[in-house]
N, C-alpha and C positions, 0 to 999 in steps of 0.2 A: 257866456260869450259877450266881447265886449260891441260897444253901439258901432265902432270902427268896423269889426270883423263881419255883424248883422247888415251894415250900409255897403261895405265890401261885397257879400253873397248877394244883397236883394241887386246890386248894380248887373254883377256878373250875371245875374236872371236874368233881366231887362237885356244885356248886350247878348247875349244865347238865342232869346227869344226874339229879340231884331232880326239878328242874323238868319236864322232861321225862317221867320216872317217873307222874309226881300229873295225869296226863291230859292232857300237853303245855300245860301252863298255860305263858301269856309271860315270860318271864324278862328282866328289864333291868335294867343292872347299870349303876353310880353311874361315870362318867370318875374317876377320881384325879389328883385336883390338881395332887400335887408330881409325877408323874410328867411330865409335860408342861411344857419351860422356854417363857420368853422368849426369842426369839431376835431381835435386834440384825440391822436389815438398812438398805443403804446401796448408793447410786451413787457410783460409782468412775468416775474416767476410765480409758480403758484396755480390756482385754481381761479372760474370765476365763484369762487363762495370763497377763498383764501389770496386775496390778490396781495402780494411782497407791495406796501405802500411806494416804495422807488421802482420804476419804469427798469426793466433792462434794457430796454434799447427803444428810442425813441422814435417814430412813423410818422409820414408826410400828414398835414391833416385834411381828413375827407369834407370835399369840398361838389359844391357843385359841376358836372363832368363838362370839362369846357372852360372851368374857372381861369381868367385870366387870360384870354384867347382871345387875340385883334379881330374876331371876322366880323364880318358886317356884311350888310344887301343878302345877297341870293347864297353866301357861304354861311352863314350865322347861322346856329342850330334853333330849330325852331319847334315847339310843343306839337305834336302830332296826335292822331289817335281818340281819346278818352279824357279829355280836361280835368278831369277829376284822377287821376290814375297818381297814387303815388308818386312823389318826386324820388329818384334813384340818384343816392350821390356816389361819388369814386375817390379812392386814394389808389395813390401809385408809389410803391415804395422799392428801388431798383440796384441801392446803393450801402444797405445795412451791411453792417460789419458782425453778424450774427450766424454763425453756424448751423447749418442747417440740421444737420445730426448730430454736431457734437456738443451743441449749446442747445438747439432748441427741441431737439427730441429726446436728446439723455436726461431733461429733465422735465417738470411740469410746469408750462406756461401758458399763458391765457392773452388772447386779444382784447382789451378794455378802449371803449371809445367813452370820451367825457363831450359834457353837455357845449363847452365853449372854454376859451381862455382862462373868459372872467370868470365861469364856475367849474373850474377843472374838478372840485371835489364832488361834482353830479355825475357819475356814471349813468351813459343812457344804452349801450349794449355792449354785451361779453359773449366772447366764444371762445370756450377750453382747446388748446392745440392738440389735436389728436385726432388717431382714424387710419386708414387704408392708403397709403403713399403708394400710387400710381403715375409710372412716369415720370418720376422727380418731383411728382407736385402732388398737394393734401388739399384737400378745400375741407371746410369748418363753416358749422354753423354760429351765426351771431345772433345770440339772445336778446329781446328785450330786457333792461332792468328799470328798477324803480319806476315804473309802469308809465313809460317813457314814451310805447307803441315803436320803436327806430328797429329794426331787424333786417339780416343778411347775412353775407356769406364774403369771407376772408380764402383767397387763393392765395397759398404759400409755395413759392418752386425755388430748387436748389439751383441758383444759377450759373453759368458756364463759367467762372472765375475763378470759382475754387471753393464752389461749396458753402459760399452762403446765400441764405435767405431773401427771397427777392418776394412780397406783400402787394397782393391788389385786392382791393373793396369795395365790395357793392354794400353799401347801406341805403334801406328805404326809410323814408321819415313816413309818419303817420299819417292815415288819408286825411286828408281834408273832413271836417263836419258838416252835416245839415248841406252840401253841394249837389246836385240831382245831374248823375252821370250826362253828358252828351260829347258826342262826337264830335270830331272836326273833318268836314268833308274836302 
């Protein structure tokens, strides 16, 4: 762990334990921006253990839910719960030109999410497309890979247009280390 990430944790002690001190007053504390990349996600033909090196069809990339969004004061989304809990990112994909049946289920393809732009060649999770299509939509599991800790679940539904593929994402990045769970009241 770097002296950064060690001076980061013992602060967040110290402001926890304030808080908590002065009458268990709520304490919520700000997401950090750059902590949190873009990550680059795409359908592959293939498997996640055989992924087609070229993308079939490229996907918005999962971001943090709210990325890019004017609110401010009492609209602005704000950490709730468990401070420690997993950050949960989202992609929205509404506008693919991929066939829900007759591209993406005739044949075998995989959801691969890469690490960032700059390291698109880091895959950090895959989930093979396949399963029990209920109601027009499939949910799939996403795998960790290269032992990344990033995991979730890809919602694929045939959308009202004409039958192509409309893609939403919940990926979790890895917990926090060395953080000692507390509330926010």
């Amino acid at each position: 762990m770097s002296r950064f990430a060690t001076l980061k944790n013992i602060t967040l002690g110290a402001m926890l334990a304030g808080g908590i001190a002065i009458g268990g007053a709520g304490l919520v504390l700000a997401q950090d921006d750059e902590a949190t990349a873009s990550h680059p996600v795409h359908i592959h033909a293939g498997d996640c253990v055989n992924l087609e090196p070229v993308p079939a069809v490229p996907l918005n990339n999962i971001e943090p839910r709210g990325a890019g969004e004017e609110e401010e004061g009492e609209d602005a989304p704000a950490p709730q719960g468990l401070l420690t809990a997993a950050n949960v990112l989202y992609s929205l994909t509404d506008d693919s030109e991929f066939s829900f049946d007759d591209e993406m289920l005739a044949e075998s393809h995989a959801i691969n999410i890469h690490e960032s732009e700059e390291n698109i060649q880091n895959y950090i999770a895959c989930g093979d497309i396949g399963g029990v299509v209920f109601e027009n939509e499939l949910v799939i599991a996403l795998q960790p890979l290269n032992d990344s800790g990033y995991s979730g679940i890809a919602i694929l539904t045939k959308d009202d247009d004409g039958g192509n593929v409309d893609v939403k994402i919940y990926l979790a990045e890895p917990p926090a280390d060395g953080v000692e769970a507390t509330p926010v009241s």
